[in-house]
C-alpha positions as CSV (number, residue, x, y, z in Angstrom):
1,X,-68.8,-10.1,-11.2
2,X,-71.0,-10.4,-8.3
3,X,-72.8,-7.2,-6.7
4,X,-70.1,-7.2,-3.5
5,X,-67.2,-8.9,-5.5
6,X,-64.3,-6.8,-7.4
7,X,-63.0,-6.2,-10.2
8,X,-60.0,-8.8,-11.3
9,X,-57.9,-5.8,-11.8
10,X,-58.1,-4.6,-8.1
11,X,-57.7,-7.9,-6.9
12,X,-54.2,-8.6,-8.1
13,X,-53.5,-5.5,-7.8
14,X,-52.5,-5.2,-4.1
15,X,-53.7,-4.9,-1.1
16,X,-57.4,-3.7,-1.4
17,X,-58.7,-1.8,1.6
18,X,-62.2,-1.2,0.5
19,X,-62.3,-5.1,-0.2
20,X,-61.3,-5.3,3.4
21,X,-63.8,-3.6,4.7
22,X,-66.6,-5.1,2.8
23,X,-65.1,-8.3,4.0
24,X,-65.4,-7.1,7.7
25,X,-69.4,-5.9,7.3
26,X,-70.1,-9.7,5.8
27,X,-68.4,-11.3,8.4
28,X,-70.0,-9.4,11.1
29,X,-73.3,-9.3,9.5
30,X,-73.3,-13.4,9.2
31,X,-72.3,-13.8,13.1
32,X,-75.4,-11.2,13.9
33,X,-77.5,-13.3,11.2
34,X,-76.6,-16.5,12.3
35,X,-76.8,-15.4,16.1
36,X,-80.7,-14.4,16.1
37,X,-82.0,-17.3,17.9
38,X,-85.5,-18.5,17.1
39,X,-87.9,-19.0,20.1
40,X,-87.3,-15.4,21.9
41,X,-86.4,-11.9,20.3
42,X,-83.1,-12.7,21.1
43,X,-79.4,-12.7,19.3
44,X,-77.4,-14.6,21.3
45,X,-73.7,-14.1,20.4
46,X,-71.6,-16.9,21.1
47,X,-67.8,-15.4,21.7
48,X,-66.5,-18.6,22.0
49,X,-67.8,-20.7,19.3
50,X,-67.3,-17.7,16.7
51,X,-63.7,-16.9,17.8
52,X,-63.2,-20.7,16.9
53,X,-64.5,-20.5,13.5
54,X,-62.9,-17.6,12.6
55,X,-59.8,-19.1,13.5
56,X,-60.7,-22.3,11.3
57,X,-61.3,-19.8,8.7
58,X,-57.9,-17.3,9.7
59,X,-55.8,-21.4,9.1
60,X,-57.3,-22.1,6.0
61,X,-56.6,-18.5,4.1
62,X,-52.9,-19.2,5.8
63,X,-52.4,-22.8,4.2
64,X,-53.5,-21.0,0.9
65,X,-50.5,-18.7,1.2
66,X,-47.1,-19.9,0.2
67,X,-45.3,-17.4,1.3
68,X,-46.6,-18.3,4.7
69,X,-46.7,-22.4,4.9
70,X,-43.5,-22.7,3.1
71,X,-41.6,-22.8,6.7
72,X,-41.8,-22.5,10.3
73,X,-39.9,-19.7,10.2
74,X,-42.6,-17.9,8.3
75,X,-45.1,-19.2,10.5
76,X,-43.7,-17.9,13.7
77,X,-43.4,-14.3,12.1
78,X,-46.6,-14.2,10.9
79,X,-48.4,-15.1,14.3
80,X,-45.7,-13.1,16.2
81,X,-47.5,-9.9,14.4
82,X,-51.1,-11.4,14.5
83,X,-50.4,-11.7,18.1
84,X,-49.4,-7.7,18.5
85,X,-52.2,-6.9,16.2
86,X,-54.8,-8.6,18.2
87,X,-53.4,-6.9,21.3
88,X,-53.6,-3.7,20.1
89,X,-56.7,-4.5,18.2
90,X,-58.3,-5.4,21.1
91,X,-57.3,-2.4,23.5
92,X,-58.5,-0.4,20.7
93,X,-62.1,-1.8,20.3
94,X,-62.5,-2.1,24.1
95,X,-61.8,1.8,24.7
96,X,-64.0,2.2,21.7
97,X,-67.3,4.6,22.6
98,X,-69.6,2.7,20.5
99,X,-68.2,-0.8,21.5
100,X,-68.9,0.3,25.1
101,X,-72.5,1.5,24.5
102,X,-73.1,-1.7,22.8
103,X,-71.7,-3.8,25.3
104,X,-74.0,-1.7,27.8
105,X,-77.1,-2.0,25.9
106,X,-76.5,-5.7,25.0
107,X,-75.4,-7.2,28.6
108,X,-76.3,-6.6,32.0
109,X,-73.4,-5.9,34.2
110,X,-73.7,-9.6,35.9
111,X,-74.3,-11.3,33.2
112,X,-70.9,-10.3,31.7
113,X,-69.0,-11.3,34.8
114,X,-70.9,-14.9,34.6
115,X,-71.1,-15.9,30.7
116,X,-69.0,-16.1,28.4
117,X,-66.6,-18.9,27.0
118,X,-63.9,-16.6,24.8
C-alpha cells in the first residue's frame, strides 16, 4: 500500500468518501503544480485546457465501467445527472466565500472579463 492509497478492503467495499476527497486534493494540487509557470512568480491557471483533460480523464474512468458503456441508454442517464451535478456544483462553488476571495486575490476585475477559454 502506498502512503495516500487504501486499503483493498475499503476499496471494494463501496463508495469511499474519504478516498474521494483525497482524490480531489491530488487533482487540485497537480493543476496548481503543473500551473506554476517558470520565468515569472506566476501560476497561470489554464481553465480551458484543464477542463479538457479532466474530461479525457472523466471518459476514460466511464469506458472502465460496464455498467455505464454497456448502452446508450446508460450513457444518456449518466450525463443527464453529471449535467445537474455540474450545475448545481457550480452555483455552489461560485457563491462560495472562499472561491470569491480567491478569485479576487488571483484576477483583476478586467482581466476576468477578457481571458479565459472555459
Amino acid at each position: 500500500m502506498n502512503q495516500h492509497g487504501t486499503t483493498y478492503a475499503r476499496a471494494v467495499a463501496a463508495y469511499d468518501p474519504e478516498f474521494e476527497r483525497t482524490l480531489t486534493d491530488a487533482i487540485i494540487t497537480t493543476i496548481a503544480e503543473t500551473s506554476v509557470v517558470n520565468d515569472a512568480n506566476v501560476m497561470a491557471i489554464r481553465t480551458g485546457e484543464s477542463i479538457s483533460a479532466l474530461m479525457k480523464v472523466v471518459t476514460l474512468m466511464l469506458a472502465m465501467s460496464p455498467s455505464v458503456a454497456r448502452s446508450p441508454a446508460a450513457i444518456r442517464k449518466l450525463t443527464d445527472d453529471l449535467r445537474r451535478r455540474l450545475i448545481k456544483n457550480v452555483a455552489n462553488a461560485a457563491s462560495d466565500p472562499s472561491v470569491a476571495d480567491f478569485m479576487q486575490h488571483a484576477f483583476r476585475h478586467d482581466d476576468r472579463e477578457r481571458r479565459g477559454s472555459a
